[in-house]
C-alpha positions as CSV (number, residue, x, y, z in Angstrom):
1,X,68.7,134.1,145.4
2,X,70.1,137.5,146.4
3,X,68.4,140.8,145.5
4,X,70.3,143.6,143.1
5,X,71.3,145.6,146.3
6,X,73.1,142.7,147.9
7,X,75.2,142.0,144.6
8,X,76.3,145.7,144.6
9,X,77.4,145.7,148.1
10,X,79.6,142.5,147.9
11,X,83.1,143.9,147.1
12,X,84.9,143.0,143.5
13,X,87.6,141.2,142.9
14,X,90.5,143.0,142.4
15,X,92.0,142.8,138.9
16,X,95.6,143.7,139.8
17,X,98.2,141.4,141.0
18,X,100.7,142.4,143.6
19,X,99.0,143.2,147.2
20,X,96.3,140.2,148.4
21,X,93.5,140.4,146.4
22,X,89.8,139.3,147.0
23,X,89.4,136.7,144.9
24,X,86.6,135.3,142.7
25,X,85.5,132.7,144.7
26,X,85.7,134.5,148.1
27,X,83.1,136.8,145.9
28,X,80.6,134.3,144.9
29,X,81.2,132.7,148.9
30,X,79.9,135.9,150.4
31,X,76.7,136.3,148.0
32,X,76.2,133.0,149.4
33,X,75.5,134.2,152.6
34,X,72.6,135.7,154.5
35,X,73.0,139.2,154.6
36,X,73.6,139.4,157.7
37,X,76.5,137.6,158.1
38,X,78.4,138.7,154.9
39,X,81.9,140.2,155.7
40,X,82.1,142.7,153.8
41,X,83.9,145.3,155.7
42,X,86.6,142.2,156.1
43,X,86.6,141.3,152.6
44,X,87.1,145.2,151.7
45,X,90.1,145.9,154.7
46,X,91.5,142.4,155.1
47,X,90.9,140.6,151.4
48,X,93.3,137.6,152.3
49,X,91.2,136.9,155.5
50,X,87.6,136.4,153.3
51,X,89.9,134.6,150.9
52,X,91.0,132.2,153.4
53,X,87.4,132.2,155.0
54,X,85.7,131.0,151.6
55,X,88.7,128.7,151.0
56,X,88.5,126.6,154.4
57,X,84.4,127.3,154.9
58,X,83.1,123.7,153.7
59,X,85.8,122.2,156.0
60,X,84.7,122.6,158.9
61,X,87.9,121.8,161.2
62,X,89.4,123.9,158.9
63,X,87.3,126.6,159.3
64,X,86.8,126.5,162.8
65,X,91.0,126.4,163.5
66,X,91.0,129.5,160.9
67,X,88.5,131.4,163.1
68,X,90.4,130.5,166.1
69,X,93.5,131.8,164.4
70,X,92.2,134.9,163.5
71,X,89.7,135.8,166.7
72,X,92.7,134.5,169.6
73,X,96.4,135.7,169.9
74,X,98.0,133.1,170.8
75,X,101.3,134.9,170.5
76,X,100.5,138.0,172.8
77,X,101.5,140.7,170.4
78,X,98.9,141.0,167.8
79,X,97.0,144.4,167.7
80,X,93.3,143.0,166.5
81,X,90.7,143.9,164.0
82,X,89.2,147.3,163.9
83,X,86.5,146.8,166.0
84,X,83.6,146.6,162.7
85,X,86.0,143.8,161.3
86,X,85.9,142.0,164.4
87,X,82.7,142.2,164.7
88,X,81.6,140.9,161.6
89,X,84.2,137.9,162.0
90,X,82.4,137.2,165.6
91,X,78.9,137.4,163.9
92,X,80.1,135.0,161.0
93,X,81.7,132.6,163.1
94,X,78.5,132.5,165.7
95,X,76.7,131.7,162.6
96,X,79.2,129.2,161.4
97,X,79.0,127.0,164.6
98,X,75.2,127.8,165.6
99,X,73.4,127.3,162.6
100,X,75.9,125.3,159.7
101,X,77.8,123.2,161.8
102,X,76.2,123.3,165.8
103,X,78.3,121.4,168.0
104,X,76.3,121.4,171.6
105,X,78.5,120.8,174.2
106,X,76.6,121.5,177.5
107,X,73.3,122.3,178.1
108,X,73.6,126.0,178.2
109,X,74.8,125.6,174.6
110,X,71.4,123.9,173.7
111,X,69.4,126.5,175.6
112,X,71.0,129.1,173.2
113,X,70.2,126.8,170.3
114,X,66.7,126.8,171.2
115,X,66.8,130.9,172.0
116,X,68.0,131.3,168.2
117,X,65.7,129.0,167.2
């Protein structure tokens, strides 16, 4: 399944209580994951976001309204995700709705399918 290297770079789970901690299952979600796509600087910085990621990820409205919480302010006064974090969200969501659970909605969306391809 995963190589040795990609075991040792997902983070642990914390074992203290107190501050959000990553938890088990949010673990064994991201060594799920291609590579490429595991947040693991999120997971690390922001536990309760990869938490709620592997919590809501075989939902997909779920998922898809968590990402939109997370990647929009709707309230106007949020300061963001260090750019890295941001980042990763973007690439895991991109991967979320292009390859797990497409939704084409006009043809330039099914161009891009085809580009990924």
């Amino acid at each position: 399944m995963f190589d040795e290297q990609a075991r040792r770079s997902a983070p642990e789970p914390a074992q203290q209580s107190g501050a959000a901690a990553l938890a088990e299952a949010a673990v064994r979600w991201m060594q799920l994951l291609p590579r490429h796509v595991q947040p693991l600087k999120t997971a690390e910085r922001f536990p309760h976001v990869a938490n709620g990621l592997a919590a809501a990820w075989q939902a997909p409205a779920s998922c898809r309204a968590y990402f939109e919480q997370l990647l929009l302010d709707h309230r106007g006064n949020r300061k963001g995700f260090p750019k890295p974090v941001a980042a990763e969200l973007a690439a895991l969501k991109d991967y979320y709705e292009s390859v797990l659970h497409p939704t084409h909605q006009t043809v330039w969306d099914e161009i891009l399918g085809h580009a990924r391809g």
